[in-house]
ROTIVEX-676488 format. One record per atom (N, C-alpha, C): chain; atom name; residue number from 1; residue in one letter; x, y, z. Coordinates in Angstrom, 2 decimals. Example, Ala and Ser with C-alpha at 12.3 -4.5 7.8 and 13.67 -1.06 7.14 Angstrom:
- chain:name:resi:resn:c1:c2:c3
- A:N:1:a:13.19:-5.69:7.80
- A:CA:1:a:12.30:-4.50:7.80
- A:C:1:a:13.20:-3.30:7.80
- A:N:2:s:12.85:-2.25:7.08
- A:CA:2:s:13.67:-1.06:7.14
- A:C:2:s:12.90:0.03:7.87
***
This chain:
- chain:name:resi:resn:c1:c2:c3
- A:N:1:x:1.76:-19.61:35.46
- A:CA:1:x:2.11:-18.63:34.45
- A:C:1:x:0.84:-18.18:33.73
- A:N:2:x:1.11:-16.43:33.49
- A:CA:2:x:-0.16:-16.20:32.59
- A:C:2:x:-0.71:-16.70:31.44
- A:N:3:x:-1.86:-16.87:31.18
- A:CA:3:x:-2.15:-17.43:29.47
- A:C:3:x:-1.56:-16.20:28.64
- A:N:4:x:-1.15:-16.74:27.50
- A:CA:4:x:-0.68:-15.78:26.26
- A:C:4:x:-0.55:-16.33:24.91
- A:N:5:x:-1.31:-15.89:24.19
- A:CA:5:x:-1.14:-16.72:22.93
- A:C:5:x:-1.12:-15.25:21.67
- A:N:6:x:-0.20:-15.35:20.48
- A:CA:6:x:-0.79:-14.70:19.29
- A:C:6:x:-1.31:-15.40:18.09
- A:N:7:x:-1.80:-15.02:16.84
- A:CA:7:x:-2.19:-15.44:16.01
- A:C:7:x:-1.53:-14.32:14.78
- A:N:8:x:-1.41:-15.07:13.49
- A:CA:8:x:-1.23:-13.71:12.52
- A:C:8:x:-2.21:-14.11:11.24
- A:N:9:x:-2.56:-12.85:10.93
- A:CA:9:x:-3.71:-13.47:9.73
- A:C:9:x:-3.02:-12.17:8.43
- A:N:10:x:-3.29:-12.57:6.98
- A:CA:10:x:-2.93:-11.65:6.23
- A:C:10:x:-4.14:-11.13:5.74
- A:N:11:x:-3.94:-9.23:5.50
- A:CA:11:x:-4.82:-9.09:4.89
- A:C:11:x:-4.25:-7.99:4.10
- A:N:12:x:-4.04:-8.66:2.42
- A:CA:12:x:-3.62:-8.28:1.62
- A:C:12:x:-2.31:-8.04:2.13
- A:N:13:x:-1.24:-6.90:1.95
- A:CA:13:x:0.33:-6.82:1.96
- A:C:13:x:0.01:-6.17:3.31
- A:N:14:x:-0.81:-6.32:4.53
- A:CA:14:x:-0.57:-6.02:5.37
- A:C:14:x:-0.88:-7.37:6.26
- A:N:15:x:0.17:-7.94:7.70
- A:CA:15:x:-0.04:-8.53:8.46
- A:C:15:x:-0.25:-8.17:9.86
- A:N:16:x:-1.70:-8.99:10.17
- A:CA:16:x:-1.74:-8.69:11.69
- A:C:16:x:-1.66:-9.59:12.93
- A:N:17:x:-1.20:-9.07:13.60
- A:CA:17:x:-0.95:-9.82:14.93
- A:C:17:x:-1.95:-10.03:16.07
- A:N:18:x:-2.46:-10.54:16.29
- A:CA:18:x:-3.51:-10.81:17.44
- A:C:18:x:-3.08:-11.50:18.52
- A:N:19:x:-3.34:-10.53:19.68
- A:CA:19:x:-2.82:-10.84:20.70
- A:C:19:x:-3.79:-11.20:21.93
- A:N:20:x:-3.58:-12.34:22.97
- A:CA:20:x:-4.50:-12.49:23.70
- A:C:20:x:-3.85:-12.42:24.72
- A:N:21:x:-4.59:-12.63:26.01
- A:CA:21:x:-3.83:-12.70:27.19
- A:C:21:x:-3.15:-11.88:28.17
- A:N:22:x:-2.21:-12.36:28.80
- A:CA:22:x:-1.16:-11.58:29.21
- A:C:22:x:0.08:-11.84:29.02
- A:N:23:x:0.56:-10.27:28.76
- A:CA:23:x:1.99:-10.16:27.78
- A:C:23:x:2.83:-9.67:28.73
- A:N:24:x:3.90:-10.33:29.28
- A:CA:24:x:4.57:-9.82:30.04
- A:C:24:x:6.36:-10.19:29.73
- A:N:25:x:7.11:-10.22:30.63
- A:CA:25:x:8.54:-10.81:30.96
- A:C:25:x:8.24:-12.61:30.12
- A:N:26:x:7.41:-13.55:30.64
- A:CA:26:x:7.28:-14.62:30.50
- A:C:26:x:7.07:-14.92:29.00
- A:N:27:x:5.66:-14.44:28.77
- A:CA:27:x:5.52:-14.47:27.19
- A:C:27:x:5.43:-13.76:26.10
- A:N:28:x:6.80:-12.55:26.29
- A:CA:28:x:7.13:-11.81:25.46
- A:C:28:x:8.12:-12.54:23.88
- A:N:29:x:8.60:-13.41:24.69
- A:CA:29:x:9.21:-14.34:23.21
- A:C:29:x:8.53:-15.02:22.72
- A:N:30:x:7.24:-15.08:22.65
- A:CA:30:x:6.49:-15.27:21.52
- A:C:30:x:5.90:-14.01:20.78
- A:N:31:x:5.75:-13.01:21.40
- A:CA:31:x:5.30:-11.71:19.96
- A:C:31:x:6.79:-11.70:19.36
- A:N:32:x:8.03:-11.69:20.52
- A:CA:32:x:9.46:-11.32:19.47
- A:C:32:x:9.67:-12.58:18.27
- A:N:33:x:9.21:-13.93:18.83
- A:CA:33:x:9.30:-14.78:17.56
- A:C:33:x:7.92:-14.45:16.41
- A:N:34:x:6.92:-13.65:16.67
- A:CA:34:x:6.01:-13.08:15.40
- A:C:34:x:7.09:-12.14:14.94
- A:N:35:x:7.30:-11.32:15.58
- A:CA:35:x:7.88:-9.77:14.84
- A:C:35:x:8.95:-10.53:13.64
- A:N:36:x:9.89:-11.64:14.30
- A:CA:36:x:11.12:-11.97:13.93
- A:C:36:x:10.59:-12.91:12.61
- A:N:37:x:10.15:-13.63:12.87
- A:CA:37:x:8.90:-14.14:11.55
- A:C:37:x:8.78:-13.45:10.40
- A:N:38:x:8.35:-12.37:10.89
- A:CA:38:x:7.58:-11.50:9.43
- A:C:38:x:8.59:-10.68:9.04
- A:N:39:x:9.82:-10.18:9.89
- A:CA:39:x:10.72:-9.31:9.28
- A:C:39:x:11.71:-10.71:8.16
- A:N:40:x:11.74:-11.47:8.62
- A:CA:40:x:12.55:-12.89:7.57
- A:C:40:x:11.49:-12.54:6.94
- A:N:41:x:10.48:-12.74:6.75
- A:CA:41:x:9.84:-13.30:5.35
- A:C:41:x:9.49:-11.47:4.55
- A:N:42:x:9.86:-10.66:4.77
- A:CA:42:x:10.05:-9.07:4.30
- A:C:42:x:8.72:-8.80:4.59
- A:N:43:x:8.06:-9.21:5.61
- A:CA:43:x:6.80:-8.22:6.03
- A:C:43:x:6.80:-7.65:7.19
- A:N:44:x:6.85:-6.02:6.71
- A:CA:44:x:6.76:-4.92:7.24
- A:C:44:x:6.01:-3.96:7.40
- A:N:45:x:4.73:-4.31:6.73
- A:CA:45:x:3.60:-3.60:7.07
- A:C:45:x:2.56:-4.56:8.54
- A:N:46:x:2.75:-3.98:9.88
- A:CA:46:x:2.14:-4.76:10.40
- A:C:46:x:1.32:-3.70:11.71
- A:N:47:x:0.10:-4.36:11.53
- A:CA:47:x:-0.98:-3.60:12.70
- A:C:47:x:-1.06:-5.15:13.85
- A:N:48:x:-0.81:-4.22:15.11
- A:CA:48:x:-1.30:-5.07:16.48
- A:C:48:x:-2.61:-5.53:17.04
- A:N:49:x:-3.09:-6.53:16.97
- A:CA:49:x:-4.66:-6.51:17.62
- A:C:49:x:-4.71:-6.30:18.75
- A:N:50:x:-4.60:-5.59:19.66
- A:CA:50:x:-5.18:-6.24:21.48
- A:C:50:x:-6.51:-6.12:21.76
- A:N:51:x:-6.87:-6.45:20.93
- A:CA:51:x:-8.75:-6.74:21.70
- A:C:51:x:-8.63:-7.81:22.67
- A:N:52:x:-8.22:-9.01:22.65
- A:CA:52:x:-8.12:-9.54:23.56
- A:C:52:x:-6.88:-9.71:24.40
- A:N:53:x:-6.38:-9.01:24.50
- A:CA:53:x:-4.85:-8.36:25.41
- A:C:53:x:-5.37:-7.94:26.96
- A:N:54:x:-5.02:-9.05:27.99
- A:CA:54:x:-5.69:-8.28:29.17
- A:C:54:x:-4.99:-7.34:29.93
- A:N:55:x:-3.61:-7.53:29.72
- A:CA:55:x:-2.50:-7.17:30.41
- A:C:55:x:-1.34:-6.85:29.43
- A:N:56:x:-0.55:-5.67:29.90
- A:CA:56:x:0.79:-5.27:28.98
- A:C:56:x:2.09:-4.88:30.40
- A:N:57:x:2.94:-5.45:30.28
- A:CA:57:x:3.92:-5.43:31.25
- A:C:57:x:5.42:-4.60:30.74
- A:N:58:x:5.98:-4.18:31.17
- A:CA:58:x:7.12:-3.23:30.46
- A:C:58:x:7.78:-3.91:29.71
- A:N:59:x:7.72:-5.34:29.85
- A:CA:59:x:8.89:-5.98:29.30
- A:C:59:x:8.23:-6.40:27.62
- A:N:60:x:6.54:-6.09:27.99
- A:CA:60:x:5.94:-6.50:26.53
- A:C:60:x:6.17:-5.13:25.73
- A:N:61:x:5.92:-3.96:26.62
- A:CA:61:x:6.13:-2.93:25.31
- A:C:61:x:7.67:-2.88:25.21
- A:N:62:x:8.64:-3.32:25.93
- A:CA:62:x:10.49:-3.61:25.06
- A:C:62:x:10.31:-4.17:23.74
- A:N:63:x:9.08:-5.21:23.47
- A:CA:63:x:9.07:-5.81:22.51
- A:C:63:x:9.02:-4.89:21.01
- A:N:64:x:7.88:-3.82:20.95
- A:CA:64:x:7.79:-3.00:20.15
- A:C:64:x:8.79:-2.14:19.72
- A:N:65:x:9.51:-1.38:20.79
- A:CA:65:x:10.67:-0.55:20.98
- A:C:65:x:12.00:-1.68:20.02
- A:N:66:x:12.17:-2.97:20.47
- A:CA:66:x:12.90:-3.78:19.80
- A:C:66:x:12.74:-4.03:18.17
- A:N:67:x:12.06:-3.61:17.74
- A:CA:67:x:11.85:-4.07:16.07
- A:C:67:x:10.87:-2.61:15.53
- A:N:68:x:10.42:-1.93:16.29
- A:CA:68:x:9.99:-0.98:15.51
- A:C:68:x:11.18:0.20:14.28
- A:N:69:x:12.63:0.50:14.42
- A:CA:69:x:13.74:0.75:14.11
- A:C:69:x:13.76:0.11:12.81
- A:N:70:x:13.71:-1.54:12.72
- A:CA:70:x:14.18:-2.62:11.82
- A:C:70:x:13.06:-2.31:10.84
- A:N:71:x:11.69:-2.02:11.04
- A:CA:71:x:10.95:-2.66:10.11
- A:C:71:x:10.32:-0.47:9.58
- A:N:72:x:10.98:0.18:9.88
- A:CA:72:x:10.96:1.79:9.85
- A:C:72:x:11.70:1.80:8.41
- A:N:73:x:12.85:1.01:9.08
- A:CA:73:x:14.31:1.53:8.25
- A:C:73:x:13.80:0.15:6.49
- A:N:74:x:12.88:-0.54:6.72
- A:CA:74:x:12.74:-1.31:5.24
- A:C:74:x:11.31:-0.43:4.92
- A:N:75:x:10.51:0.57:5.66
- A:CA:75:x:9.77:1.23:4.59
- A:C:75:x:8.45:1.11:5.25
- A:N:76:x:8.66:0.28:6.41
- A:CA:76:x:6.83:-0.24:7.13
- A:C:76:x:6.58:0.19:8.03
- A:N:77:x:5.69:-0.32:8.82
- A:CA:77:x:5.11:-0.05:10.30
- A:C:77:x:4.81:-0.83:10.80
- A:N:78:x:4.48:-0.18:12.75
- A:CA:78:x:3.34:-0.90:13.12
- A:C:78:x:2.46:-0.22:13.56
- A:N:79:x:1.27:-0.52:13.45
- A:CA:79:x:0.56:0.31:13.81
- A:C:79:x:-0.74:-0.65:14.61
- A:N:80:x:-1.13:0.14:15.79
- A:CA:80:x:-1.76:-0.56:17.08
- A:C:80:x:-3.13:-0.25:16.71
- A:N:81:x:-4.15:-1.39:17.41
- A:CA:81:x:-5.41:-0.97:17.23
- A:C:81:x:-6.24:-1.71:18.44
- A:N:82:x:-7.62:-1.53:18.67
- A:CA:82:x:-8.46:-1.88:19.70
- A:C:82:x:-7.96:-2.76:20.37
- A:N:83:x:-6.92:-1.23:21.41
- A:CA:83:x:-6.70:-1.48:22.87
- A:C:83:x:-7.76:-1.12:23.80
- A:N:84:x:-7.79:-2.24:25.09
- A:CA:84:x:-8.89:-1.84:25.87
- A:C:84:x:-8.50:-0.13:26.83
- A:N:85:x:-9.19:1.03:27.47
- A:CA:85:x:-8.79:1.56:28.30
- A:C:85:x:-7.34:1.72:29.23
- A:N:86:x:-7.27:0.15:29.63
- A:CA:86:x:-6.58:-0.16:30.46
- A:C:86:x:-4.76:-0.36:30.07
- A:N:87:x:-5.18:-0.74:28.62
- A:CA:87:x:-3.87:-0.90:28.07
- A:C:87:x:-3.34:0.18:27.41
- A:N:88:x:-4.18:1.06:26.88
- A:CA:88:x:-3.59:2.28:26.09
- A:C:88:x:-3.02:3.10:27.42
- A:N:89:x:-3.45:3.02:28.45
- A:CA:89:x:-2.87:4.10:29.25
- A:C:89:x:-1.73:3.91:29.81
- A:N:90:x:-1.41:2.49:29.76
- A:CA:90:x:-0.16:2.03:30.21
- A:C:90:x:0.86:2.37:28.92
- A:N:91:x:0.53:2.37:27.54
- A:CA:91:x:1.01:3.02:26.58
- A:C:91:x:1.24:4.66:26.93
- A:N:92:x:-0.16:5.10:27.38
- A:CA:92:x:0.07:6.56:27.12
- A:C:92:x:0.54:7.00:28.28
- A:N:93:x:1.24:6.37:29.20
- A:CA:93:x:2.26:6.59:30.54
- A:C:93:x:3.51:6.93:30.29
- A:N:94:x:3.92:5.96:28.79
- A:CA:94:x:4.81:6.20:28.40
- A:C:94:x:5.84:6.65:27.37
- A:N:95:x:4.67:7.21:26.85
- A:CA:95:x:4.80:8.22:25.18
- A:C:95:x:4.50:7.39:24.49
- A:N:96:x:4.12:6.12:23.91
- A:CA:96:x:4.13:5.66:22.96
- A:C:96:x:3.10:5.94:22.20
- A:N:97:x:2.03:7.01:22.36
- A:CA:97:x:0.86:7.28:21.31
- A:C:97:x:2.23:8.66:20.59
- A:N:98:x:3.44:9.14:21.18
- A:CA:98:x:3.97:10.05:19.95
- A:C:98:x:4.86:9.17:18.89
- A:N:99:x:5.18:7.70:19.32
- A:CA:99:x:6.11:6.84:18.35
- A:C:99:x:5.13:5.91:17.81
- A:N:100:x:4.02:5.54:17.85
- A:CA:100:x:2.77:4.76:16.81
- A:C:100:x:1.74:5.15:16.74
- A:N:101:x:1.08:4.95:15.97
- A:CA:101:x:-0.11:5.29:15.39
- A:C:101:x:-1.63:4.15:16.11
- A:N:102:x:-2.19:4.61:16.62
- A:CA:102:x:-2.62:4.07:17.59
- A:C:102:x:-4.44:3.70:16.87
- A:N:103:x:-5.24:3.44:16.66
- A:CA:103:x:-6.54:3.22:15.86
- A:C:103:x:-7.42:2.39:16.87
- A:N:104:x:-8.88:2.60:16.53
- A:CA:104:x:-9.78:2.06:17.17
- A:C:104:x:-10.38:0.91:16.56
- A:N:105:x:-9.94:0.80:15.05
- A:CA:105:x:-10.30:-0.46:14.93
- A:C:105:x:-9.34:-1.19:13.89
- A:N:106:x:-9.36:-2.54:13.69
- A:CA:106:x:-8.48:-3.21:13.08
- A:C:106:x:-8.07:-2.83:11.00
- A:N:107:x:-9.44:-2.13:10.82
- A:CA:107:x:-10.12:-1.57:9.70
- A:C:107:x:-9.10:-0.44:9.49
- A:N:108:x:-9.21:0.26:10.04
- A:CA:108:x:-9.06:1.79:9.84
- A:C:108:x:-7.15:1.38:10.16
- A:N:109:x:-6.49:0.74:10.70
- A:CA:109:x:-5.11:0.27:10.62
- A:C:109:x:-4.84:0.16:9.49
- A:N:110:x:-5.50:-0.97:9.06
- A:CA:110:x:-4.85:-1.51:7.86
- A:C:110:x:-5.31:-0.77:6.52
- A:N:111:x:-6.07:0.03:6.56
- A:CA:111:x:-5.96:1.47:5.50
- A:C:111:x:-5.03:2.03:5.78
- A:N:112:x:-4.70:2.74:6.72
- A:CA:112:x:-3.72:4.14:6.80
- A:C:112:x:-2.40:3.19:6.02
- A:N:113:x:-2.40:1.93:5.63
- A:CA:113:x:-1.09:1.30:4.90
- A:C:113:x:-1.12:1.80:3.55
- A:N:114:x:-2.28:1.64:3.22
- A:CA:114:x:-2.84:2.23:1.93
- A:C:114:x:-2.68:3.94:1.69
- A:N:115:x:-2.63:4.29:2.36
- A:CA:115:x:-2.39:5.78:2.50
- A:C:115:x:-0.99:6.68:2.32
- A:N:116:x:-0.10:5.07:2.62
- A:CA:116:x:1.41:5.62:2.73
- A:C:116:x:2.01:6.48:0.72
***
């Protein structure tokens, strides 16, 4: 099985997710137990890391599609940041640069929260 691990770090009323590995069918229930995490504890402002994301499989972007609705409808986001080449295009295969906000760095994410 692929390696896959996340991490979440706070910075200020925004939380981020850091993702490593490969995200597929196998270890997609661990980003759904982050998402599910932070919507219990009412955090809804949240930016994605994939800097170290080697791989994204359909069943990992279900994950986003699954809780992006939930955490819209309390007032937040998510918003994605330094994806490699390889992964944004598998995003941008499938519209998802018109349903998130997509950033080049982890910085410039967690402003546009500030902006709302």
């Amino acid at each position: 099985m692929a390696e896959f691990n996340t991490s979440i770090s706070e910075k200020g009323d925004v939380n981020v997710i850091n993702l490593k590995g490969y995200l597929d069918a196998h270890t997609a229930p661990a980003l759904e137990n982050n998402f599910t995490q932070l919507i219990e504890n009412n955090k809804f402002k949240i930016v994605v890391n994939f800097q170290n994301l080697a791989y994204i499989s359909s069943a990992g972007l279900g994950v986003f599609m699954a809780y992006i609705e939930n955490i819209r409808e309390n007032k937040g986001d998510i918003k994605l940041t330094n994806m490699s080449d390889k992964v944004f295009n598998i995003f941008d295969l499938l519209g998802f640069p018109l349903l998130y906000e997509i950033y080049k760095s982890e910085e410039e994410a967690i402003n546009k929260f500030g902006a709302i």
